[in-house]
C-alpha positions as CSV (number, residue, x, y, z in Angstrom):
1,X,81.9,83.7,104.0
2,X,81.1,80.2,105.6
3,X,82.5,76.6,104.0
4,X,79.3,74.7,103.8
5,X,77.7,70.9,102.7
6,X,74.4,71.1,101.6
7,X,71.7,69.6,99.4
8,X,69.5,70.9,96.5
9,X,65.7,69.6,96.0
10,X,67.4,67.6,92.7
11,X,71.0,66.8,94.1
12,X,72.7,64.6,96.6
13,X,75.0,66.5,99.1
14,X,77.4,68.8,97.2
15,X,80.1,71.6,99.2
16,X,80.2,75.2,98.5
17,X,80.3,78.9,100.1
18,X,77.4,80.9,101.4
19,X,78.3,84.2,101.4
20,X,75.4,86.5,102.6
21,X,71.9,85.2,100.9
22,X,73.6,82.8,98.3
23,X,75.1,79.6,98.3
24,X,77.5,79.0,95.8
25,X,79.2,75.2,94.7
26,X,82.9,74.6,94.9
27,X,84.8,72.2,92.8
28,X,85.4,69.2,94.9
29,X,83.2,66.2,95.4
30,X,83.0,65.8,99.5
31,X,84.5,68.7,102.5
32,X,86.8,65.1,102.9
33,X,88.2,65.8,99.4
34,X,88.7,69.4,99.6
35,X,90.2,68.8,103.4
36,X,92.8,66.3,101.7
37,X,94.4,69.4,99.6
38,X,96.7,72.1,101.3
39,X,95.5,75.1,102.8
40,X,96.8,77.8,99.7
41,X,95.3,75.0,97.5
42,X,91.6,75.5,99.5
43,X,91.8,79.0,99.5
44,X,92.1,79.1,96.2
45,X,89.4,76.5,95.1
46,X,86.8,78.5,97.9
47,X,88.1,81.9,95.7
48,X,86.5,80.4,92.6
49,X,82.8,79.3,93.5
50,X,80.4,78.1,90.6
51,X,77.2,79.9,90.0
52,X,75.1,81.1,92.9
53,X,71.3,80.4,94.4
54,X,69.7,80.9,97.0
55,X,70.2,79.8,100.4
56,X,66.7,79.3,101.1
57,X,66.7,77.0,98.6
58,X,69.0,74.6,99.9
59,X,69.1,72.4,102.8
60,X,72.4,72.8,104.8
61,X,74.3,69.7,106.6
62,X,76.6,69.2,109.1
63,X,79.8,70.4,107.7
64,X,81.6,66.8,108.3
65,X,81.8,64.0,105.5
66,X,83.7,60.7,104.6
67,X,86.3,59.6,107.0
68,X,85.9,63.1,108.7
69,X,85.9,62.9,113.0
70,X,84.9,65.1,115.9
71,X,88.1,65.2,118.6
72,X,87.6,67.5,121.4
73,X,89.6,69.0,124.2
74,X,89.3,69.3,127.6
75,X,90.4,71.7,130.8
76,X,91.5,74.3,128.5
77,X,89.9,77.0,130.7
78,X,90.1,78.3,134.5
79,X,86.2,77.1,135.0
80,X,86.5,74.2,133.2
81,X,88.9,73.0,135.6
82,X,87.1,74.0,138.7
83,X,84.0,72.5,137.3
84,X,85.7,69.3,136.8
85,X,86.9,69.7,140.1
86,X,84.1,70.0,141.7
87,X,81.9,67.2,140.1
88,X,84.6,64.9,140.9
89,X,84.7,62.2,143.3
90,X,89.0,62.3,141.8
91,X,89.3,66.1,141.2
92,X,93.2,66.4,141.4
93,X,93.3,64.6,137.5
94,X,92.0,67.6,136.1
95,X,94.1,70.0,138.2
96,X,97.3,68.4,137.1
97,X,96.0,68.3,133.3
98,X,95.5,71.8,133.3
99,X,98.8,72.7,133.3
100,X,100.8,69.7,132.3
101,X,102.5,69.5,128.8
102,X,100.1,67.1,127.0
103,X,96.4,68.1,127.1
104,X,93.9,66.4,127.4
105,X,92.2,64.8,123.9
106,X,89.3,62.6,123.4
107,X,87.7,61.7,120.0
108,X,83.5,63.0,120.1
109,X,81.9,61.5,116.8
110,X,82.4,59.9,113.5
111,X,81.0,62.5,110.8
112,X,77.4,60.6,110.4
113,X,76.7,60.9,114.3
114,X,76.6,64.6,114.3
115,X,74.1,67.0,114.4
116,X,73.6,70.7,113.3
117,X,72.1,73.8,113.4
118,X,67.9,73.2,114.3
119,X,68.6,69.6,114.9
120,X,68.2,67.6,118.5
121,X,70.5,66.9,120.6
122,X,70.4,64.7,123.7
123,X,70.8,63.8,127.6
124,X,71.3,60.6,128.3
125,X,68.2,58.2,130.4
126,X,71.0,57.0,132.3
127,X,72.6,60.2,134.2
128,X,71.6,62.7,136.6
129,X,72.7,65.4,135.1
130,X,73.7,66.9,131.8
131,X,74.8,69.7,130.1
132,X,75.6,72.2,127.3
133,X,79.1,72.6,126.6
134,X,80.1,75.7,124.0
135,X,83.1,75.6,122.3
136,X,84.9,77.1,119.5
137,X,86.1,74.4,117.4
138,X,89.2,74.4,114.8
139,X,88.5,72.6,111.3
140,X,92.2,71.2,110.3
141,X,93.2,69.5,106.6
142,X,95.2,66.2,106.9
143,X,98.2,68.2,106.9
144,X,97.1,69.5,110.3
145,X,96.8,73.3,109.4
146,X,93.4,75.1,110.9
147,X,91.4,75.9,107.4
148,X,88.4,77.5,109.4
149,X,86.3,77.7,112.7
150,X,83.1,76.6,113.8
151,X,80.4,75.8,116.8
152,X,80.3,72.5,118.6
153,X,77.7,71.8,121.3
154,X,80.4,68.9,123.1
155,X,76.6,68.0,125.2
156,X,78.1,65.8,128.1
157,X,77.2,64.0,131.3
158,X,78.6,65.7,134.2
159,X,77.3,63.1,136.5
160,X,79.2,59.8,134.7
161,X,82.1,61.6,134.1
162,X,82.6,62.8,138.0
163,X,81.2,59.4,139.2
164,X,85.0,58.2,137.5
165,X,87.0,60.1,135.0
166,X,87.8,57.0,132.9
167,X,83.4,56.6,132.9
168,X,84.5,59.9,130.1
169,X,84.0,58.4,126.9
170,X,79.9,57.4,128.1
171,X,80.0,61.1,129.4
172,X,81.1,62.5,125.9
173,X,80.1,60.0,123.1
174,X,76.6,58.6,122.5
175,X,73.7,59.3,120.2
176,X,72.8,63.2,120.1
177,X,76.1,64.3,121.9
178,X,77.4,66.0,119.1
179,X,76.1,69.4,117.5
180,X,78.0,71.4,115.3
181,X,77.0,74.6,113.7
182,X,76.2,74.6,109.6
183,X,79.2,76.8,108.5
184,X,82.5,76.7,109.1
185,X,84.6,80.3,109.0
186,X,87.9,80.1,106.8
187,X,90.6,80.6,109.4
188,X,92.0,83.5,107.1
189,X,88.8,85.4,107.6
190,X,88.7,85.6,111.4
191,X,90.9,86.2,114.2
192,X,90.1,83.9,116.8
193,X,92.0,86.1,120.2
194,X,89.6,87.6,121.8
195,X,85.6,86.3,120.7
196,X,82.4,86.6,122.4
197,X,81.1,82.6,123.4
198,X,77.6,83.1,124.4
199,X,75.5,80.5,125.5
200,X,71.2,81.0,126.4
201,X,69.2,77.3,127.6
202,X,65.4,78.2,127.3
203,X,62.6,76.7,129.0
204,X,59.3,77.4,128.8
205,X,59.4,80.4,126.6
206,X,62.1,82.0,129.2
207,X,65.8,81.7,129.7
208,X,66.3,79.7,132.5
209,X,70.4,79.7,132.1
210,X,73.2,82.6,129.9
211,X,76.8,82.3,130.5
212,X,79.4,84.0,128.4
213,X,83.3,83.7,127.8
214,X,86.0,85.3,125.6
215,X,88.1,83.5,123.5
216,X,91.2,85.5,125.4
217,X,91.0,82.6,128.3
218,X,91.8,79.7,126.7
219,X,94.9,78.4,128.8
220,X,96.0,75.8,125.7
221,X,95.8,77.5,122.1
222,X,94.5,75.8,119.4
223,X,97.1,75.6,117.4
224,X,99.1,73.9,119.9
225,X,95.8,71.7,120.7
226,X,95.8,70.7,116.9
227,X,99.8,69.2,117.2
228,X,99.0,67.0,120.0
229,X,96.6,65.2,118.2
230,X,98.7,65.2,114.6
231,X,101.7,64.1,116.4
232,X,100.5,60.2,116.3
233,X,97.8,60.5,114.7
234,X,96.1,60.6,110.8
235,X,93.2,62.4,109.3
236,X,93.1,62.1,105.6
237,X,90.1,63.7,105.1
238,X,90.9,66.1,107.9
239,X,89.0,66.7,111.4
240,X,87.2,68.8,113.8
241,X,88.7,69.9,117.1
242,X,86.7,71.4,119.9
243,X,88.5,73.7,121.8
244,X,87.0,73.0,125.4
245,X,84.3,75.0,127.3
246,X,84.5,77.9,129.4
247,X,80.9,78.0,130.3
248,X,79.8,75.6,132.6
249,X,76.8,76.1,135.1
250,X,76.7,75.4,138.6
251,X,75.9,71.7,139.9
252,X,72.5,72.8,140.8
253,X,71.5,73.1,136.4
254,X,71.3,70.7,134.4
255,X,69.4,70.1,130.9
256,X,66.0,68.7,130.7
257,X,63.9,67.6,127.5
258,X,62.2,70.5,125.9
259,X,64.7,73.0,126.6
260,X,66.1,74.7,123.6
261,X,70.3,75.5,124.0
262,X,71.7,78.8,121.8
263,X,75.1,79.0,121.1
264,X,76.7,81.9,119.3
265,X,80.4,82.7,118.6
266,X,81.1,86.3,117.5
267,X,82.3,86.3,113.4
268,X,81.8,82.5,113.6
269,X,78.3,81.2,113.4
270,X,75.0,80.5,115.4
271,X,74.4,76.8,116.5
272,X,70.5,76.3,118.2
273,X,69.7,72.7,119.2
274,X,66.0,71.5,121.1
275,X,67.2,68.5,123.9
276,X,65.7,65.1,123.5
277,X,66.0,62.1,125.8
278,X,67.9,59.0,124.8
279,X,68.9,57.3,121.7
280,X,65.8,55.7,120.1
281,X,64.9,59.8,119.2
282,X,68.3,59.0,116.1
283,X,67.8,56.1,114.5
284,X,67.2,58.6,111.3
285,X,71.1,59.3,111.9
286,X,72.3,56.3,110.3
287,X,70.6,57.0,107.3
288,X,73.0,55.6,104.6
289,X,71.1,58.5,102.0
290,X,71.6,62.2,103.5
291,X,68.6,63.4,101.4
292,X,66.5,61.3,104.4
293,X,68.6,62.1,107.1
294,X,65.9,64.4,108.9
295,X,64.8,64.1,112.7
296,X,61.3,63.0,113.2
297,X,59.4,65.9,113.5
């Protein structure tokens, strides 16, 4: 079963469960709402879905609403940090974070800047090189319990960021930079210890870049990830955290438009994204109605 926002060809955006061919409605009027209730209090709205239809009948969002953000982590694996390392022009910041205390958090995207499954993402005009970043990513309610899991591409500019680490938040957040995959797992579904991350960047009809990571190497757990950023913080209508990357190519790859990134997450979901240059390709993102909220095709 996957937690998903979605419209009908007569409805504004409504959140239910897809379970196999069928979508189903739940309850609640926004993923903001039903992240606002407790987790035994979702479990048992998602447990009582209205009447199904068919999923190919529906249009599916990205599952983020309201006052919902995008956080993300960073360094939380061994090649993370060497890649950091290694791109960096200061690479002992990301050594020490690695294994001090507090990790390292930094928000990604306000809920109407993201982008899911079939949608583009982008590279930036401005850097030399940029790439894919695959992550498992925690969904948490405002009480800060993990409710379910999904796929976020964190896309990012490996150039800006190792030109100076504080150049991180033009590295991480601008239009396009944000993909997450149309379902979110429930949490009680899925155990998260040891999953297959695979990642596959076609060009040209052929793979031109594959990495894969388990789940089993993350150095900070998400749970403990998911505290840091309560401890000062507030989401009322809860939030996304991306767990960080273990997959990172060499400094010799980078994305280019037309390539076509796959990312898949064993028991979690599929997230497929074509790569675009620059932000006048989202303008359709700020859409105020989501039933126009399409790319240009």
């Amino acid at each position: 079963m996957h937690l998903v926002r979605y419209l009908t060809p007569t409805s504004g955006p409504q959140v239910g469960v897809r379970d196999g061919v069928d979508v189903s409605p739940v309850a609640v009027g926004s993923l903001g709402e039903l992240f606002g209730l407790s987790l035994d209090d979702i479990r048992g709205l998602l447990s009582r879905p209205g009447p199904a239809m068919a999923a190919a009948d529906v249009r599916l969002l990205p599952p983020v609403d309201r006052r919902m953000e995008v956080w993300a982590a960073g360094v939380t694996y061994e090649r993370s940090r060497s890649a950091r390392m290694e791109e960096s022009a200061t690479a002992d910041v990301y050594s020490r974070v690695y294994d001090a205390t507090r990790p390292e958090l930094f928000f990604k995207a306000a809920a109407w800047r993201v982008v899911t499954d079939g949608e583009p993402v982008s590279i930036r005009r401005d850097s030399q090189l940029n790439v894919p970043e695959p992550e498992l990513a925690a969904v948490a309610n405002a009480f800060g319990e993990i409710v379910g899991w999904t796929v976020c591409d964190d896309v990012s500019s490996r150039s800006i960021e190792g030109d100076n680490p504080l150049y991180l938040p033009q590295a991480k957040v601008y239009a396009g930079s944000c993909a997450l995959a149309t379902g979110v797992r429930p949490a009680w579904e899925v155990d998260i210890t040891s999953l297959s991350i695979r990642m596959d960047v076609t060009r040209g009809g052929a793979v031109a870049w594959s990495g894969q990571v388990d789940t089993g190497s993350l150095h900070r757990q998400p749970d403990d990830l998911v505290g840091h950023l309560f401890a000062e913080e507030q989401f009322p209508d809860g939030v996304v955290l991306s767990t960080g990357t273990g997959i990172v190519p060499d400094m010799d790859f980078g994305l280019t438009a037309g390539d076509t990134v796959t990312i898949t997450i064993d028991q979690v979901g599929t997230l497929t994204n074509p790569v675009v240059t620059g932000k006048d390709t989202f303008t359709w993102l700020a859409d105020a109605d989501p039933r126009q909220r399409r790319p240009p095709s």
